[in-house]
C-alpha positions in Angstrom: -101.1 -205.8 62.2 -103.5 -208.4 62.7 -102.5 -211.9 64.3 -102.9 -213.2 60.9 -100.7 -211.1 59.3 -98.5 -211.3 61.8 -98.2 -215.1 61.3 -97.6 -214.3 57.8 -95.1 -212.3 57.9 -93.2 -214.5 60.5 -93.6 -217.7 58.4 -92.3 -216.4 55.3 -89.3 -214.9 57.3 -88.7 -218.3 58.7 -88.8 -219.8 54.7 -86.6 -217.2 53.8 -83.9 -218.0 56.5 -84.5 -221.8 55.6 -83.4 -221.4 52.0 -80.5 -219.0 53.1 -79.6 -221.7 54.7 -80.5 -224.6 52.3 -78.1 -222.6 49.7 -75.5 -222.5 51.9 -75.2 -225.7 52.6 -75.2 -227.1 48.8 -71.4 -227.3 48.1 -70.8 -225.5 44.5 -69.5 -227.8 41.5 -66.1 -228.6 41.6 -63.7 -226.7 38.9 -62.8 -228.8 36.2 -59.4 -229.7 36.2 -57.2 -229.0 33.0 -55.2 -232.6 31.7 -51.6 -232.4 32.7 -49.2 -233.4 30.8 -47.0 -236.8 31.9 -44.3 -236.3 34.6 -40.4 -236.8 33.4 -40.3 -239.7 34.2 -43.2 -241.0 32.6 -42.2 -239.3 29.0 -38.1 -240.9 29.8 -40.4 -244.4 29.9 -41.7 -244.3 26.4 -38.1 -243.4 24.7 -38.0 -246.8 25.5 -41.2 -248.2 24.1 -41.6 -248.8 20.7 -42.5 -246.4 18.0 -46.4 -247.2 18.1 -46.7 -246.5 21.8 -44.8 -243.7 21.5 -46.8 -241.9 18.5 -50.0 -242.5 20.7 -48.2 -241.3 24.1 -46.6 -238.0 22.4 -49.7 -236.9 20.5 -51.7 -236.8 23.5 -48.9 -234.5 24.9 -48.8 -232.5 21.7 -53.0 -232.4 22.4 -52.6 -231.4 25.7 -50.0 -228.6 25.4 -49.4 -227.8 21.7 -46.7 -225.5 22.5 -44.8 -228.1 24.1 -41.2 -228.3 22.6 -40.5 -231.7 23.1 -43.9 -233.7 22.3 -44.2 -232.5 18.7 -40.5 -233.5 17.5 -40.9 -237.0 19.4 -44.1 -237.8 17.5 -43.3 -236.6 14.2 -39.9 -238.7 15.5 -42.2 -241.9 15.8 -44.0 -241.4 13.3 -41.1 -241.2 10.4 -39.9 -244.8 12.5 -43.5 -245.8 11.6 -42.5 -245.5 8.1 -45.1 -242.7 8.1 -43.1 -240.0 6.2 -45.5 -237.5 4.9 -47.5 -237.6 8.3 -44.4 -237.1 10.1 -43.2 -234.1 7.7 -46.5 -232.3 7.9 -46.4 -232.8 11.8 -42.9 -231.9 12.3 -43.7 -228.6 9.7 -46.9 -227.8 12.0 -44.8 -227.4 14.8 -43.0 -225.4 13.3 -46.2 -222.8 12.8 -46.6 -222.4 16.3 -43.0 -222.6 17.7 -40.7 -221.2 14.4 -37.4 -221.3 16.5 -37.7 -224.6 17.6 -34.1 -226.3 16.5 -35.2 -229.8 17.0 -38.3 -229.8 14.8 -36.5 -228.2 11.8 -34.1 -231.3 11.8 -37.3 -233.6 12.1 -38.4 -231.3 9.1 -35.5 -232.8 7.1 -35.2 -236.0 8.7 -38.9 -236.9 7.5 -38.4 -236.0 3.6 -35.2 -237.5 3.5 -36.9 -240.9 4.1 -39.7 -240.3 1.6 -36.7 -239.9 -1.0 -38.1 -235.6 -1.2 -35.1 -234.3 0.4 -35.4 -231.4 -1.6 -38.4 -229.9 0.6 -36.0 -230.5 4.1 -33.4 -228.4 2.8 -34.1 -225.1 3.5 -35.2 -226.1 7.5 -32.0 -227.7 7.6 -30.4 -224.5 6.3 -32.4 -222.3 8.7 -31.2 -224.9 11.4 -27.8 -224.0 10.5 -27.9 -220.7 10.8 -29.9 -220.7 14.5 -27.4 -223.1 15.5 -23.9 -222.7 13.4 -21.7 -224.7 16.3 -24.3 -227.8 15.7 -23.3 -230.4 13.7 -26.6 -231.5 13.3 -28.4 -229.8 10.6 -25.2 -230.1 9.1 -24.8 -233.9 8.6 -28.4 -234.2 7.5 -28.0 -231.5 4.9 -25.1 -233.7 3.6 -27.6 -236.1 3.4 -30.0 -234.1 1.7 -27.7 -232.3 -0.8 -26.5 -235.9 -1.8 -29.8 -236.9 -2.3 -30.2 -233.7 -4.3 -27.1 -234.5 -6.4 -25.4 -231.7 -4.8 -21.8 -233.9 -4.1 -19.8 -231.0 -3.7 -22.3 -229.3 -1.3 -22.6 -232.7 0.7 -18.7 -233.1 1.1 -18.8 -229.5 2.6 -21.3 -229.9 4.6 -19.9 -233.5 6.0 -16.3 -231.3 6.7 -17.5 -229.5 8.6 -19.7 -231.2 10.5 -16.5 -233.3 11.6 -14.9 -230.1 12.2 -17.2 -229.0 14.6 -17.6 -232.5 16.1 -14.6 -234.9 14.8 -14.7 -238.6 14.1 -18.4 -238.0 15.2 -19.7 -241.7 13.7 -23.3 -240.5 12.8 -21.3 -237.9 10.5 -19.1 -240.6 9.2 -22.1 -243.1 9.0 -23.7 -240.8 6.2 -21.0 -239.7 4.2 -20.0 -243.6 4.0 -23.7 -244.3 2.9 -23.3 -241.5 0.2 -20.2 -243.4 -1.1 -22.2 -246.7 -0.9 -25.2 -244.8 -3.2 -22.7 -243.9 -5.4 -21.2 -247.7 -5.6 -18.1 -247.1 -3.7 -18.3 -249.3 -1.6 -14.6 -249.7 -0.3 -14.2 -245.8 0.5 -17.3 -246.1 2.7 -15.6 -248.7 4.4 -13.0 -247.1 5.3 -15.3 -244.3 6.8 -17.5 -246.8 8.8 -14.6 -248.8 10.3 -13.4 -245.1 11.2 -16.9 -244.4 12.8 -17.1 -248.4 14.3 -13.8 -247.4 16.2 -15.6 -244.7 18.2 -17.1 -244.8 21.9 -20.9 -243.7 20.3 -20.6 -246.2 17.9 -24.0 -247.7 17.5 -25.6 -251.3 15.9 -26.5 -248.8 13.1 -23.0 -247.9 11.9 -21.9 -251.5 12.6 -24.6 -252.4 10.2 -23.4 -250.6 7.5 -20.4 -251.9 8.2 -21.1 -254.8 7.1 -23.6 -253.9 4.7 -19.8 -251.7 2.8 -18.0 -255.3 3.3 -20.9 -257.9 2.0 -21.0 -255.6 -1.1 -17.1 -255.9 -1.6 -17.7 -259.7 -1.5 -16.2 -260.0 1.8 -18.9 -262.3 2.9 -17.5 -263.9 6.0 -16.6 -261.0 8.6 -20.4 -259.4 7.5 -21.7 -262.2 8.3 -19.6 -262.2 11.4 -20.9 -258.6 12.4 -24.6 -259.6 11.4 -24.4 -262.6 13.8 -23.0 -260.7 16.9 -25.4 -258.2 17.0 -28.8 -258.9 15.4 -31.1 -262.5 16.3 -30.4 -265.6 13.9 -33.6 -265.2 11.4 -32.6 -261.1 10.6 -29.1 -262.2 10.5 -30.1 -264.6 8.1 -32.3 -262.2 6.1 -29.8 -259.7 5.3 -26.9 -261.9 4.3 -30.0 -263.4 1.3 -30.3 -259.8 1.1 -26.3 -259.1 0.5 -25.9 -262.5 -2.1 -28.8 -260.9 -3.8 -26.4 -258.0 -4.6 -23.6 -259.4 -5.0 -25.4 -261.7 -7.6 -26.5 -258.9 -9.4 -23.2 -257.4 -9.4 -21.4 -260.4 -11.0 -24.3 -260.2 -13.4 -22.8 -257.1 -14.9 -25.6 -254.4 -12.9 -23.9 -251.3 -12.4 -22.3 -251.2 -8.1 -24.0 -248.5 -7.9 -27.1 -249.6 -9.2 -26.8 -252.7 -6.6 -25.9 -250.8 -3.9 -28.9 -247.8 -4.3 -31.1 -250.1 -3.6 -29.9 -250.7 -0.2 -33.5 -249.0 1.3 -34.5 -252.2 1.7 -32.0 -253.6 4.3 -33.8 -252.2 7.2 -30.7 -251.5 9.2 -29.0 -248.6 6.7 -30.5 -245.7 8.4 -28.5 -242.4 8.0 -28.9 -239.1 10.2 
């Protein structure tokens, strides 16, 4: 081999080596890291935030990890507290296509068309929440709700007994067979059933609401209007009792109880399930 050559042959060895090296010195790309969904403690924050922040928090949970039990339910949850009913049905009903055994979305399922006034289309995931979970009393007070709203009385009752059997003097139970009696102008038997479900350690401003929502429409203005001041601030307080002498009005006017008392969707605070 001729000096040349050889010179060659040893500089494109020595290029070679140089780019062995070259390429094993460039660091290779970094993996791209998948989005984690929030710690516990993070998603325990929101139950506390209000419904918008929750509805943007818990659909980028669901986006993240759509088989996530929990994040589904919570934003159809905020979603129906929105007042967003058919978005939260069809969400609550799309979990359901990817995770059919999941108890909590079937009672979202109902929840959501009992608020847009369709409970007829919750029914049967109620009913098939019954059956996955018979020692719930769950699906069983909301399908009370829903047969009521169904004018299925009879149903409803049952469904009511025996979701007190399973869970006695429970007041959310109690709370919406008393607003059934309400709907259907009884207004002192509901009493009766909210004072009952007042009385209890779970009692919530809900059912204490109602109670006084069952007494304003007996005419037994001054211990509502007790409740109403006690628990909600002066200008709601104030709101709801115009709200009650509206009824009351109407009643003296010779407008059916019943009539008077359906319309109670727009006192903000009568919220069953």
């Amino acid at each position: 081999m001729s000096r040349t050559a050889a010179a060659a042959a040893t500089m494109t060895l020595a290029l070679w080596s140089l780019s062995g090296a070259v390429q094993a010195q460039t660091p290779a790309p970094a993996p791209v890291q998948a989005r984690q969904t929030a710690d516990a403690a993070t998603r325990a924050s929101y139950d506390r935030a209000d419904a918008l922040s929750r509805s943007v928090f818990w659909s980028q949970e669901q986006q993240i990890n759509p088989m996530d039990p929990v994040a589904g339910v919570k934003l159809a949850q905020a979603l129906r507290e929105m007042g967003q009913f058919d978005q939260a049905a069809e969400t609550a009903q799309g979990i359901l296509t990817v995770q059919p055994a999941n108890i909590d979305a079937m009672l979202e399922v109902g929840r959501a068309h009992i608020a847009r006034g369709q409970a007829f289309y919750g029914i049967a995931a109620l009913e098939q929440a019954r059956a996955a979970a018979p020692r719930d009393w769950r699906p069983l007070s909301l399908l009370g709700v829903a047969y009521q709203q169904v004018r299925r009385g009879d149903d409803a009752r049952a469904a009511w007994n025996e979701a007190l059997r399973l869970s006695p003097d429970n007041p959310d139970v109690l709370t919406n067979a008393a607003i059934a009696r309400m709907g259907e102008g009884d207004a002192p038997s509901a009493e009766i059933l909210l004072r009952r479900a007042a009385a209890q350690p779970g009692a919530t401003l809900k059912v204490r609401q109602n109670l006084a929502l069952s007494l304003g429409l007996q005419g037994k203005t001054a211990e509502a209007e007790a409740i109403l001041r006690r628990d909600l601030p002066p200008e709601v307080a104030d709101a709801n009792l115009r709200w009650l002498a509206e009824r009351t009005a109407a009643a003296g006017a010779s407008v059916p109880v019943a009539e008077a008392a359906g319309s109670a969707r727009t006192w903000s605070s009568l919220q069953g399930g």
